[in-house]
N, C-alpha and C positions, 0 to 999 in steps of 0.2 A: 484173438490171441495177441498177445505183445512177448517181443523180440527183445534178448539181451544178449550181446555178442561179448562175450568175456574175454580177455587175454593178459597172462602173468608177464608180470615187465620188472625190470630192475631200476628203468630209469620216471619211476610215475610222478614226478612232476614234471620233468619235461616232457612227458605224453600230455599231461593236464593242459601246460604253457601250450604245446602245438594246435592241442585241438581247441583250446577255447580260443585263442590266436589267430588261429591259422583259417579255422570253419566256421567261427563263431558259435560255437556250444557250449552250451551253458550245463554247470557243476549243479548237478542235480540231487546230488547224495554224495556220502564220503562215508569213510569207517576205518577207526584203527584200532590196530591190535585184537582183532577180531580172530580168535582162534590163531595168532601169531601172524595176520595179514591187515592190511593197508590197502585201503582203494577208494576208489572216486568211480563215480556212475555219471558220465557224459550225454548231453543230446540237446533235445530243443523240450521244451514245458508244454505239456499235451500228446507229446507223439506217440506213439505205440511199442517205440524202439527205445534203444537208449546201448550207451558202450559201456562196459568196465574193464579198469583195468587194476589190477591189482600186484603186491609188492610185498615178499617177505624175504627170509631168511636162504630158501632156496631160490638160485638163480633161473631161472628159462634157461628150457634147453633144445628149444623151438629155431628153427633157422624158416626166413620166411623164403616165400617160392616168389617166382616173376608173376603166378598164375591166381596166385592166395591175395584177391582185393575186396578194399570193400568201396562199392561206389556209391555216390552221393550224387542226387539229382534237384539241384535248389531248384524254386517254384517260378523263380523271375527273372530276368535279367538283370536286373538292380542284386538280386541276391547273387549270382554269381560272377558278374562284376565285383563285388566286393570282395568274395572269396580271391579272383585271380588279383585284385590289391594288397589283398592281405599277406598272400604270395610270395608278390615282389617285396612288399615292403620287412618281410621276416628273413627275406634272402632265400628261400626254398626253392631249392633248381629242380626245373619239371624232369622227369624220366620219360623214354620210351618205351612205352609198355609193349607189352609181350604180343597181345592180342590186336591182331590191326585194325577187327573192327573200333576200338576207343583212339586212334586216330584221327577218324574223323568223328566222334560223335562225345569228345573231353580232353580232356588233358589230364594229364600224370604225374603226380608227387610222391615220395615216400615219407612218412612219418619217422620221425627217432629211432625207432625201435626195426628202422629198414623195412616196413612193409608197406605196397604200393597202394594208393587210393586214386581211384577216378573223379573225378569232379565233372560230371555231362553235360551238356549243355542240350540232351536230346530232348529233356521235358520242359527245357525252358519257355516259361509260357510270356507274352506279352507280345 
């Protein structure tokens, strides 16, 4: 089975900027004007998963929760080193998230678009 987490945005290049930026994902697909929408398909080449987010005429009218994340478990420490570089170096201030277990087992940022993502460090291997 493969995973695509969809979500309507008003600001999708700065989702695109953040996440290829920020996580290092790579622009896998894109489409416009597709039935009156605009999107880009996010992730890594090979994986199972993949993000979209998409952008038309009507605006989101989604508010996100402290509880609504999606968490990301790089494979290395090299890999998640890089992410918490990418971090500082984009100015993205971590949050405290809601749930105390990601306390100790990631760190916490929000995306553009206000919704939190984990970055774990619990499967990092090496």
């Amino acid at each position: 089975m493969k995973f695509r987490c969809a979500r309507h945005t008003s600001r999708l290049n700065v989702l695109e900027e953040f996440y290829t930026q920020v996580l290092d994902l790579q622009v896998l697909g894109r489409f416009e004007n597709h039935a009156g929408y605009d999107g880009v398909f996010l992730g890594k080449e090979g994986a199972d998963w993949h993000l979209e987010f998409t952008q038309s005429a009507d605006l989101p009218e989604h508010q996100p929760d402290d509880d609504d994340l999606l968490v990301f478990y790089p494979q290395t420490h090299e890999a998640y080193d890089a992410i918490l570089a990418a971090i500082r170096e984009a100015g993205v201030r971590l949050v405290l998230p809601k749930n105390p277990y990601w306390l100790e087992h990631g760190i916490c940022v929000q995306d553009p678009d206000g919704y939190q993502l984990i970055i774990s460090h619990q499967r990092v291997e090496g």
